[in-house]
C-alpha positions as CSV (number, residue, x, y, z in Angstrom):
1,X,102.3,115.5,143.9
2,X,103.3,118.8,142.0
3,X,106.4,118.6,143.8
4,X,107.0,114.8,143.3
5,X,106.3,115.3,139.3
6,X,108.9,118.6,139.1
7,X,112.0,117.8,141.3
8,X,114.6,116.7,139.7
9,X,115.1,112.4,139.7
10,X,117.9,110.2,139.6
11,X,118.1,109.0,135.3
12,X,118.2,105.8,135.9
13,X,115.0,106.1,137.4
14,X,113.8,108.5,134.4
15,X,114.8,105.6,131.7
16,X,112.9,102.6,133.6
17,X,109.6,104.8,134.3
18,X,110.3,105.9,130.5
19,X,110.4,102.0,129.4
20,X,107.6,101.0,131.3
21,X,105.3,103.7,130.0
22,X,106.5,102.7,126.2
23,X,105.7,99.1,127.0
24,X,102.5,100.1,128.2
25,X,101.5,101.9,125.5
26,X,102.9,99.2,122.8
27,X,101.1,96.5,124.7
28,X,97.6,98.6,123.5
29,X,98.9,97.7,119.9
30,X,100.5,94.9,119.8
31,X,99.9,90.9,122.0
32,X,102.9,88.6,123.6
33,X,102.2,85.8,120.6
34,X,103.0,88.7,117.8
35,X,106.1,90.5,120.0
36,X,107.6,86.6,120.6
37,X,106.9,85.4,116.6
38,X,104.3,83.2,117.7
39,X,101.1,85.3,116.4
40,X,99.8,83.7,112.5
41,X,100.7,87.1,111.5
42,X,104.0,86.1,110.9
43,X,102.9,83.2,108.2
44,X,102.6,86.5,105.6
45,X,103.2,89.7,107.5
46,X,102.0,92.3,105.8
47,X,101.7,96.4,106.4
48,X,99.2,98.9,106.0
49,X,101.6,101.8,104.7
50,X,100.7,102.2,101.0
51,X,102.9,100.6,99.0
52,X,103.7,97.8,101.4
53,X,102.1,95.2,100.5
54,X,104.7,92.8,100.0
55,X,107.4,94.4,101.9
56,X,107.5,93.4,105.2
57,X,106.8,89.5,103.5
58,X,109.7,90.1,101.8
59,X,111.8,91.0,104.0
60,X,110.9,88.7,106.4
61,X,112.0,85.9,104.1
62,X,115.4,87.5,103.6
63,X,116.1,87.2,107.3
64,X,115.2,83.8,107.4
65,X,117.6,82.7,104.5
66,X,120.0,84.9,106.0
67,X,119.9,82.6,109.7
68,X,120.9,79.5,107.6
69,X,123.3,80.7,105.1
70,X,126.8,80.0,105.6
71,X,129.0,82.8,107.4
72,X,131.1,84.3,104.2
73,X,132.0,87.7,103.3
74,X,130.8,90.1,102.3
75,X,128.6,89.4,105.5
76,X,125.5,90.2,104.4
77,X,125.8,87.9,101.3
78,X,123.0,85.2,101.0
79,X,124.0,82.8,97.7
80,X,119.9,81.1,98.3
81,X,118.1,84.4,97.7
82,X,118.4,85.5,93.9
83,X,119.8,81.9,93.4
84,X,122.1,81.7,91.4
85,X,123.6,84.5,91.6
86,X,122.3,85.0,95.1
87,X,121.7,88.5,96.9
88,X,122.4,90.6,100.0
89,X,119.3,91.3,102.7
90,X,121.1,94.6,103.1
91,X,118.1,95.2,100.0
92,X,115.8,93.1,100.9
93,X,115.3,95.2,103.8
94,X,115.8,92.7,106.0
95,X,117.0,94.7,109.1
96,X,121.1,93.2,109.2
97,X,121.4,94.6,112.6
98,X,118.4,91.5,113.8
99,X,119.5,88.9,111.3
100,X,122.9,89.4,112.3
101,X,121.9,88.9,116.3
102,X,119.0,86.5,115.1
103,X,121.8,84.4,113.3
104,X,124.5,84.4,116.3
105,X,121.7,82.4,117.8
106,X,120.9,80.2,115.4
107,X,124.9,79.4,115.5
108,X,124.9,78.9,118.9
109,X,121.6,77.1,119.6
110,X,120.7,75.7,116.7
111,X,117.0,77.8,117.0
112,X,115.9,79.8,114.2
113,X,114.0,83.0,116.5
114,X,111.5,85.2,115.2
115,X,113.7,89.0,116.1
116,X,111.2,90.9,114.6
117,X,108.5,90.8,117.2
118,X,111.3,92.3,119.6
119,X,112.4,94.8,117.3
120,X,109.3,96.4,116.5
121,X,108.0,96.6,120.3
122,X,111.6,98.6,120.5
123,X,110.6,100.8,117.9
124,X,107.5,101.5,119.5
125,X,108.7,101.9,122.9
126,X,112.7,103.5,123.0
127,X,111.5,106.5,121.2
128,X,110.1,107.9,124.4
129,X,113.4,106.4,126.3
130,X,115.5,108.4,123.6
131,X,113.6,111.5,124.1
132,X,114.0,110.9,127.8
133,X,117.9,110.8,127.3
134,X,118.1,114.2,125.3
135,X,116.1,115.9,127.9
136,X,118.2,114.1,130.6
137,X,121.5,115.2,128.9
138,X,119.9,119.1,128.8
139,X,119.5,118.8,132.4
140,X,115.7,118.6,132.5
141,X,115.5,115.3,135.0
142,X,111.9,115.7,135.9
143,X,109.3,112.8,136.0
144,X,106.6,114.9,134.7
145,X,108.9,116.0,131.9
146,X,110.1,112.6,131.1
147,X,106.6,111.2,130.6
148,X,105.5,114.1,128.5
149,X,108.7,113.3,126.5
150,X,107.5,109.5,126.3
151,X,104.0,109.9,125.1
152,X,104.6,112.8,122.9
153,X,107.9,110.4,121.2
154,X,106.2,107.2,121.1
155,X,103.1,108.6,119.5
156,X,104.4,111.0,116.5
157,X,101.8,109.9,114.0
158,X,105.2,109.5,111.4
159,X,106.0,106.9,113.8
160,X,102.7,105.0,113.7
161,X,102.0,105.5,110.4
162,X,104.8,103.9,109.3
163,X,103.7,100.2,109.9
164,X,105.1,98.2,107.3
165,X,108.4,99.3,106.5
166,X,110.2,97.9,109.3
167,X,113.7,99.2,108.9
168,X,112.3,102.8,108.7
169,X,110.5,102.9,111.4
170,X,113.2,102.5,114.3
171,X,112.9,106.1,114.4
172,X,114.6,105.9,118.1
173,X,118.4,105.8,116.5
174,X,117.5,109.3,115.1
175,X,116.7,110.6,118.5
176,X,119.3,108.4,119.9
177,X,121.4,110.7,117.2
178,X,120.1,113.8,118.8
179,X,121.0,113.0,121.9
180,X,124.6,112.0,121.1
181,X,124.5,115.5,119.4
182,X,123.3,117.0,122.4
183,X,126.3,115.4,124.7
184,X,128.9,116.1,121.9
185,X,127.9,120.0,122.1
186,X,128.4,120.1,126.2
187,X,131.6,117.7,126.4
188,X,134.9,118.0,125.5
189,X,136.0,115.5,122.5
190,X,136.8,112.1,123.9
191,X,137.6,108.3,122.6
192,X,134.7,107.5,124.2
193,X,132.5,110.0,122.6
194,X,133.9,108.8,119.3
195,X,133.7,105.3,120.0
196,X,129.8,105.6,120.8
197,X,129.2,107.5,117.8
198,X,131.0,105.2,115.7
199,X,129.3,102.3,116.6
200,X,125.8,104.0,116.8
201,X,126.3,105.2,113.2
202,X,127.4,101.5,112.2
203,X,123.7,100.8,113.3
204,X,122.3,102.9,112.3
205,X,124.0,101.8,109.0
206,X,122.6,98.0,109.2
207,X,119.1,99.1,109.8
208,X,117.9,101.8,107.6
209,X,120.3,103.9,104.8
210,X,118.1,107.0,105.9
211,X,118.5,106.6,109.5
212,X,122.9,106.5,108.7
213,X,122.6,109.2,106.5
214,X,120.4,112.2,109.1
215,X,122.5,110.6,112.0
216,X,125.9,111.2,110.2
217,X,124.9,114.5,109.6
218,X,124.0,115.2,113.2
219,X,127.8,113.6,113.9
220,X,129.3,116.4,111.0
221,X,127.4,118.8,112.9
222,X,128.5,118.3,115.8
223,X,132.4,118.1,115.0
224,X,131.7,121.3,112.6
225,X,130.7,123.4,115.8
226,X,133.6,122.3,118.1
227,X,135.3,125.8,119.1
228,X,138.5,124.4,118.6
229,X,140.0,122.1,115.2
230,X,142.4,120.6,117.9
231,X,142.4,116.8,117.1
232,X,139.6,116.9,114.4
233,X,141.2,115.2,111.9
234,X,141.5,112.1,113.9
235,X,137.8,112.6,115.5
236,X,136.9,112.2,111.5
237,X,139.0,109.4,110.4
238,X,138.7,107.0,113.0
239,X,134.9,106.6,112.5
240,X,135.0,106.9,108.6
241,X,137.9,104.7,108.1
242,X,135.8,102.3,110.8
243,X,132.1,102.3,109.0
244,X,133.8,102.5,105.8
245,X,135.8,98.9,106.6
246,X,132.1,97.7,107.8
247,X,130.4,98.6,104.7
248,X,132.7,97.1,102.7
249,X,132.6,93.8,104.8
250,X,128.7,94.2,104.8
251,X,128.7,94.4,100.7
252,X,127.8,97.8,100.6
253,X,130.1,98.2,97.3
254,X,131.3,96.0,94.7
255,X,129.2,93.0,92.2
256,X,125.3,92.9,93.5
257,X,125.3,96.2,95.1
258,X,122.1,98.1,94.5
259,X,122.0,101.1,91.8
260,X,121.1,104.0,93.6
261,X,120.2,106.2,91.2
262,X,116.5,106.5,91.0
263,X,114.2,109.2,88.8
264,X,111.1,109.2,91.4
265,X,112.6,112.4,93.1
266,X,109.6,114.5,94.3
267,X,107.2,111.9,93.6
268,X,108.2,110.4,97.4
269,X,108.2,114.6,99.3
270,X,106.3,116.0,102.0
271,X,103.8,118.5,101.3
272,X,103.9,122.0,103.1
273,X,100.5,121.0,104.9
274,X,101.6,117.5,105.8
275,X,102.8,118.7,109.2
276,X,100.1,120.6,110.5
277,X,97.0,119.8,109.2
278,X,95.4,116.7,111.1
279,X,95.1,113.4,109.0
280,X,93.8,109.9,110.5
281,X,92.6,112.1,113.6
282,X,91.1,110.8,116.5
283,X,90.1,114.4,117.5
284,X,88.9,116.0,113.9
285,X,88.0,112.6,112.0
286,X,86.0,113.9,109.3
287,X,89.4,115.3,107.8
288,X,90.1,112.1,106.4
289,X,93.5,110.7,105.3
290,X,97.2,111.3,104.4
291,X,97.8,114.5,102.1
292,X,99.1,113.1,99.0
293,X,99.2,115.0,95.5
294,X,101.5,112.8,94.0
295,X,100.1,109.4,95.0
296,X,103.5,108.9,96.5
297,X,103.7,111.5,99.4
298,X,102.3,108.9,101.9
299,X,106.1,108.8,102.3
300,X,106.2,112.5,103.4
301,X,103.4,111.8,106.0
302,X,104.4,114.6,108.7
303,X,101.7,115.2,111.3
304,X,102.9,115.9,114.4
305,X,100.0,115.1,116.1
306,X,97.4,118.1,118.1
307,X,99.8,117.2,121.3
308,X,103.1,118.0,119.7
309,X,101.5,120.9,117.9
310,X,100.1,122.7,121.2
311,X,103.6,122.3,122.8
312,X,104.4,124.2,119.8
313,X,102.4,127.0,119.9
314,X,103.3,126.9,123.9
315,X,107.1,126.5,123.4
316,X,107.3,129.3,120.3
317,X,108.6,132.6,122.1
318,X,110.7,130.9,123.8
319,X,112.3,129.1,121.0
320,X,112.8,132.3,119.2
321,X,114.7,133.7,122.1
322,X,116.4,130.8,122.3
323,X,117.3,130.9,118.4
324,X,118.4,134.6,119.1
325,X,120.8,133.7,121.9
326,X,122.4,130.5,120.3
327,X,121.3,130.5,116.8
328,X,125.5,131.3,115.8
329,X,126.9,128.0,118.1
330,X,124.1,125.8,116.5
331,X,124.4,127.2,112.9
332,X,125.5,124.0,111.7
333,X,123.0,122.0,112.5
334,X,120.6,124.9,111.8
335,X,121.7,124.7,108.2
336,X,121.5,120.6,107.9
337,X,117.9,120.8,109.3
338,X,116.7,123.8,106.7
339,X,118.0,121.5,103.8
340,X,116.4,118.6,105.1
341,X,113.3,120.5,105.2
342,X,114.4,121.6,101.1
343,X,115.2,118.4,100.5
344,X,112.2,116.8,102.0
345,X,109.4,119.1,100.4
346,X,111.6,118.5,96.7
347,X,111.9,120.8,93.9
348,X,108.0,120.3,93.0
349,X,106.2,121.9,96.2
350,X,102.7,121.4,97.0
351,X,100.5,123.3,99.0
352,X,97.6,120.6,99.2
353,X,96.3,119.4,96.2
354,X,98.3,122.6,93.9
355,X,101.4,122.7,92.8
356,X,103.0,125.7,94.4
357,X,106.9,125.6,92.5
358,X,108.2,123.2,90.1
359,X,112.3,124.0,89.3
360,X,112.0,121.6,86.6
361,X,115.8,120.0,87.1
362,X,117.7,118.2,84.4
363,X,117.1,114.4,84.6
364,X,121.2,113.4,85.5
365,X,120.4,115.7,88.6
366,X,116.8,114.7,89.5
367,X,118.2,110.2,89.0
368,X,121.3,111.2,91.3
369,X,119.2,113.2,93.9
370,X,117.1,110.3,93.9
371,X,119.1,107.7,95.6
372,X,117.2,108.8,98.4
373,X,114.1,108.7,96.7
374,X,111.4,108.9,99.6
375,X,112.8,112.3,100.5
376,X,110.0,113.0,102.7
377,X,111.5,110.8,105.4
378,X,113.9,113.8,105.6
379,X,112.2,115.9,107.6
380,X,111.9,113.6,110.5
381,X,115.3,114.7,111.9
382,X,113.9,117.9,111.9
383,X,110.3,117.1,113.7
384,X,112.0,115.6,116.2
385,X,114.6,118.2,116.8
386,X,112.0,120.9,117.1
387,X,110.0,118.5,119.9
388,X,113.2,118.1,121.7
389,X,113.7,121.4,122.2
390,X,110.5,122.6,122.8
391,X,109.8,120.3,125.5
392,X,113.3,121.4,127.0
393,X,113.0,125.1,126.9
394,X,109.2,124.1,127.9
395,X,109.5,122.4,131.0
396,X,113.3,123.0,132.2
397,X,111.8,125.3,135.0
398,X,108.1,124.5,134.3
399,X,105.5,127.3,136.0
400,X,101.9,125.6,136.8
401,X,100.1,126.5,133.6
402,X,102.9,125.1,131.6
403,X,102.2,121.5,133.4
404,X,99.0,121.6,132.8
405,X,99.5,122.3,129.3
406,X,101.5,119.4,129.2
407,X,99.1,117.0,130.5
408,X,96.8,119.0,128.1
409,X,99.0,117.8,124.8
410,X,99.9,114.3,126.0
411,X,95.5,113.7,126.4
412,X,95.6,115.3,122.8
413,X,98.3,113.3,121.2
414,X,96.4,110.0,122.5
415,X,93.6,110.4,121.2
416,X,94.5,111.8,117.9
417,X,96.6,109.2,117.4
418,X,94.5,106.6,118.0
419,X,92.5,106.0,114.7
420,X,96.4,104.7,113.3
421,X,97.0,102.6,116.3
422,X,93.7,101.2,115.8
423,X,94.9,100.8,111.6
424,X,97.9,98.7,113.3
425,X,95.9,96.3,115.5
426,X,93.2,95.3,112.5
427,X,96.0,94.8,110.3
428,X,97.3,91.9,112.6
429,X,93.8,90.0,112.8
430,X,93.0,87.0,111.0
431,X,91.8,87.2,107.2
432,X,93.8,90.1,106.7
433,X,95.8,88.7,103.9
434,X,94.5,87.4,100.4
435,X,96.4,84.1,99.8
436,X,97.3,84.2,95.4
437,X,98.6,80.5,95.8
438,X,97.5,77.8,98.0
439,X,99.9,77.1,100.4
440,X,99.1,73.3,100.6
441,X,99.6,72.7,97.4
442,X,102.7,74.5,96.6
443,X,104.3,73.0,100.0
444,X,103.4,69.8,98.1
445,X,105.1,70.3,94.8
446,X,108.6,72.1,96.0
447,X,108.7,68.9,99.0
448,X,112.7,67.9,98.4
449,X,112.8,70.3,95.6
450,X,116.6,71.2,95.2
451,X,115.6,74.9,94.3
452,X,112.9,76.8,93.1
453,X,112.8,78.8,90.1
454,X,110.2,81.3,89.0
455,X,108.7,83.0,85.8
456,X,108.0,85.7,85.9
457,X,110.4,86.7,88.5
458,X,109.2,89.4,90.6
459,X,111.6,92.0,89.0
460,X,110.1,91.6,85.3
461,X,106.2,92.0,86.4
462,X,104.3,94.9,86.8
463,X,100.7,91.9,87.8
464,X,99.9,92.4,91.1
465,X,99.0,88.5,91.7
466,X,102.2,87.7,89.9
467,X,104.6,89.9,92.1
468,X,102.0,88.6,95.4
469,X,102.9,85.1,94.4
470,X,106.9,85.7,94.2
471,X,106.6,87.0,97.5
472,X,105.3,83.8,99.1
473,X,107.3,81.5,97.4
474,X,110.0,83.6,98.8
475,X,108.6,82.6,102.2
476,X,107.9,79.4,101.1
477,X,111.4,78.7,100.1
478,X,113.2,80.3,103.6
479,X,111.2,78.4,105.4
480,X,111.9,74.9,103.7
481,X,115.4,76.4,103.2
482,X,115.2,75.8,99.7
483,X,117.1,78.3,97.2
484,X,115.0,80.5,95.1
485,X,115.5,82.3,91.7
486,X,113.6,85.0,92.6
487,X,114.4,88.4,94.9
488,X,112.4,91.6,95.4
489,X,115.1,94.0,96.2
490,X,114.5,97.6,97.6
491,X,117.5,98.6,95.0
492,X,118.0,98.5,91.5
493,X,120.1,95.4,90.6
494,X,122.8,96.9,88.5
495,X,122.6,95.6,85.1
496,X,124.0,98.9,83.3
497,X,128.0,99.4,84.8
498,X,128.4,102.7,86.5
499,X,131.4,104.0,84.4
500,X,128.5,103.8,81.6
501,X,126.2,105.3,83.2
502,X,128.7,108.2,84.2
503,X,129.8,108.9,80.7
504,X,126.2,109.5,79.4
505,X,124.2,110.2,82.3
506,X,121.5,112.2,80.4
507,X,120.3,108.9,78.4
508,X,120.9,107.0,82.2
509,X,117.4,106.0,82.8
510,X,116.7,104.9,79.0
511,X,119.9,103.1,79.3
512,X,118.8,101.2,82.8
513,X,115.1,100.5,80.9
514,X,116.4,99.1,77.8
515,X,118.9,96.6,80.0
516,X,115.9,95.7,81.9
517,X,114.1,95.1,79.1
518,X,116.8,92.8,77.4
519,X,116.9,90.9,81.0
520,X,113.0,90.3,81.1
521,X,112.9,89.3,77.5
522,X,115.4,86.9,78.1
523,X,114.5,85.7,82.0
524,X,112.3,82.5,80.7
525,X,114.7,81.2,78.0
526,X,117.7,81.6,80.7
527,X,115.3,80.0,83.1
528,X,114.8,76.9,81.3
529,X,118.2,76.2,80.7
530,X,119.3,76.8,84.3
531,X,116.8,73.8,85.1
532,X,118.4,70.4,86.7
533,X,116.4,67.5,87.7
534,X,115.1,67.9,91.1
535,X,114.0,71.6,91.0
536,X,110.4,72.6,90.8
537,X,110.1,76.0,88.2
538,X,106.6,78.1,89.0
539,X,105.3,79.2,85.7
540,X,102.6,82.3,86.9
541,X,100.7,82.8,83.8
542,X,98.3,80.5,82.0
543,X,98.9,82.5,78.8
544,X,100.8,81.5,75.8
545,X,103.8,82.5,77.1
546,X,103.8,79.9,79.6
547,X,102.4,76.9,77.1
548,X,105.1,77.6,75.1
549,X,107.4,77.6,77.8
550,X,106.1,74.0,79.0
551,X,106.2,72.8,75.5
552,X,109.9,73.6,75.2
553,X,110.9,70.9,77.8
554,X,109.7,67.4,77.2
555,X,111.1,66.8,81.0
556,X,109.0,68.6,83.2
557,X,105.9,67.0,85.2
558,X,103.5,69.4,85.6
559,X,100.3,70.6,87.8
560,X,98.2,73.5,87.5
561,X,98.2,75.7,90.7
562,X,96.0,78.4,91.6
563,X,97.9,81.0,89.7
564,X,99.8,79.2,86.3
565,X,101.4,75.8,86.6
566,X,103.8,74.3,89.1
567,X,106.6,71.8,86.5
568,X,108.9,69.5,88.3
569,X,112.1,68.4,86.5
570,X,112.1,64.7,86.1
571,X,115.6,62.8,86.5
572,X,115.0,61.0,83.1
573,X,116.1,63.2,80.4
């Protein structure tokens, strides 16, 4: 059996053993009804990530407008979401790269299929294939390395934890990334090498921002540490010259585009003890949850689980001979994965609950840092660079002890990760989400409405049933294929132009408030004059705001809903 488990196997044999095992282990989480779109889930899927509440709802709803919306550039472009002035699911995290496929089919058959159930059981099960094919292309070919690879991969508690935002949490492109980084550093340059990254990056791209950014610097590390310049300039330009033509076709620039700038830098970072110390254990439960001393570094949740960590401590000699040896042909990447880690912890580090360094930087540099606000997500390129090559230098020419260490950390990294796999399966139960409208009677009041407009819109209220109630008219309305006024957008809508901005970036964040504040002051006069018979305007308030607004229009037939009044324009004016 020893024997069997070490020699070295045919890959194609490595990735289906690899697959299965995934598939195994996502079928612990997840049933067939919520993988094929069929589970009640999907009526208001919802998260269990702080902060994600809404999002997965919300995105959702983008990719069902997007399946019905007319094929236009830019491509992403949906004119029902936002209506009138409509709005692109590249914010609405509404993964592009599944609406796009998702919409090809609707084309073709006329279906409108639920994607996401697929995608998700991909993301839970191609980490461990990706893994696989970095260990594969470092000539470790092994079945008992491949399934260590798999378990340890598929289970990263970042991974797990992550259940909510489902862009984010295709973490197999970054290890996908690593592998391509791994077969750039031991093959010559090639049109083939640069087609695959090309189009990887371009998917990377139209699922996750983060995802493009850490694998496009693993592809500028890998051309940085060729040993010759002989052809570089093309290697470069025919991949940027191709993503940046597929941005600009997606909508990535131009009117509607998303402001990136963003003051929450270091509110989103890791702390220094996020990726050791256990948190939602299954081994030391009594340590209790995520590390957070910002309320906001749930989004730097690190752990690498007791399994990764023992490979670790098992894999540390030899890494630092390893880092001795080869430290100067790696040095780019080296560098990219220390200021990740920099980048990642901020410039306010904690050690805990204390505050260990605060570089107090100016506010222009803190908003433009902050387009990548959840900077914590950063150090995922480097967790999963260190497991790769630990489990390489680990099990390349494995000696007895080291197998049975092995089998030692996969057992460890099940268990301890089971108290979040358990998180994911209650969250998909019945009862799990609290309703703010009633679903019968709003279905009721928007039937053959011609679009549905809503005050406030979920960009002017801070209400948590308000914003809740946005959200599921939002379904609602892509369901019934109805436009809607409303968008939740994982960007700032860009009210304040950016050659302002620019010229006076140290008053930029009072500038983007005050616009904001101009916009929401004005959203319910603007929204009663956009009103034409045959739409249905949600007013979510029963405070004066709202009887004034009713009392402005002598044309509107209105019902009290759960939350504020439902008014449908009458044709009579």
């Amino acid at each position: 059996m020893l024997r069997v488990l070490t020699k070295p196997t045919q890959p194609r044999n490595l990735f289906a053993l690899s697959l299965a095992v995934g598939l195994a282990l996502t079928l612990t989480v997840f049933d067939l009804d919520f993988l094929t779109g069929r589970s009640p889930f999907w009526l208001f899927p919802q998260g269990v990530i702080p902060g994600s509440d809404d999002d997965m709802a919300e995105a959702f709803a983008g990719y069902l407008y997007f399946l019905r919306s007319p094929w236009h550039i830019p491509l992403f472009f949906v004119p029902s979401l936002g209506f009138p002035t409509g709005a692109s699911i590249l914010y609405t995290d509404s993964l592009p790269i599944v609406a796009l496929a998702g919409k090809c089919i609707h084309a073709l058959t006329g279906a409108l299929p639920n994607l996401f159930g697929l995608y998700i059981a991909a993301c839970f099960c191609l980490s461990g294939v990706a893994m696989t094919a970095v260990l594969i292309l470092a000539n470790v070919t092994s079945i008992a390395a491949m399934l260590v690879a798999t378990v340890l991969a598929d289970c990263m508690p970042a991974l797990l934890w992550r259940w909510g935002h489902v862009g984010p949490q295709a973490h197999f492109l970054l290890i996908g990334s690593i592998a391509l980084y791994v077969w750039s550093a031991r093959h010559a340059p090639s049109r083939h090498l640069r087609t695959v990254w090309t189009i990887w990056l371009v998917a990377c791209m139209w699922t996750s921002q983060y995802f493009f950014v850490l694998s496009g610097l693993l592809w500028a590390a890998s051309l940085l540490q060729r040993p010759s310049r002989e052809g570089m300039t093309r290697d470069i330009l025919q991949p940027f010259v191709t993503i940046f033509g597929v941005a600009a076709l997606s909508g990535q620039f131009g009117p509607g585009a998303g402001l990136p700038f963003s003051p929450s830098y270091g509110a989103y970072s890791m702390n220094l003890l996020s990726p050791f110390v256990p948190q939602f254990s299954g081994l030391l439960p009594g340590l209790g949850g995520a590390i957070d001393a910002t309320h906001g570094q749930y989004e730097g949740f690190n752990y690498l689980g007791a399994g990764v960590l023992l490979v670790t401590v098992a894999a540390a000699p030899s890494e630092i001979s390893w880092l001795r040896t080869h430290a100067k042909a790696h040095r780019w990447l080296l560098a990219i994965l220390l200021l990740c880690t920099l980048f990642a912890v901020s410039h306010r580090v904690f050690v805990g609950p204390h505050l260990l360094l605060d570089l107090h930087l100016p506010g222009p540099l803190v908003s433009l840092l902050g387009i990548f606000r959840a900077s914590g997500r950063f150090f995922w390129l480097v967790a999963y660079v260190h497991l790769a090559l630990a489990l390489i230098l680990l099990l390349r020419r494995p000696k007895p002890w080291q197998l049975a260490l092995a089998a030692c950390a996969v057992l460890l990294q099940l268990v301890d990760t089971q108290p979040l796999r358990d998180r994911i399966t209650a969250s998909l139960g019945p009862g799990t989400t609290r309703e703010v409208l009633d679903a019968t009677a709003v279905a009721r009041a928007t039937d053959k409405a011609s679009a549905i407009l809503i005050w406030p819109s979920v960009a002017c209220t801070e209400h948590h049933d308000a914003h809740r109630a946005n959200v599921e008219l939002h379904l609602l309305g892509a369901r019934q294929n109805v436009p809607v006024s409303s968008v939740f957008l994982s960007r700032h809508v860009q009210r304040v132009p950016v050659a302002q901005l620019l010229r006076d970036p140290t008053h930029a964040s009072a500038l983007i408030h005050d616009a904001d504040a101009r916009f929401c002051q004005d959203e319910g006069r603007q929204l009663m004059a956009a009103l034409q018979p045959g739409m249905v305007v949600f007013l979510l308030s029963n405070g004066p705001d709202a009887e004034h607004l009713r009392a402005t229009r002598s044309d509107l037939d209105c019902a009290r809903q759960k939350l504020g009044w439902s008014c449908q324009v009458n044709a009579a004016r």
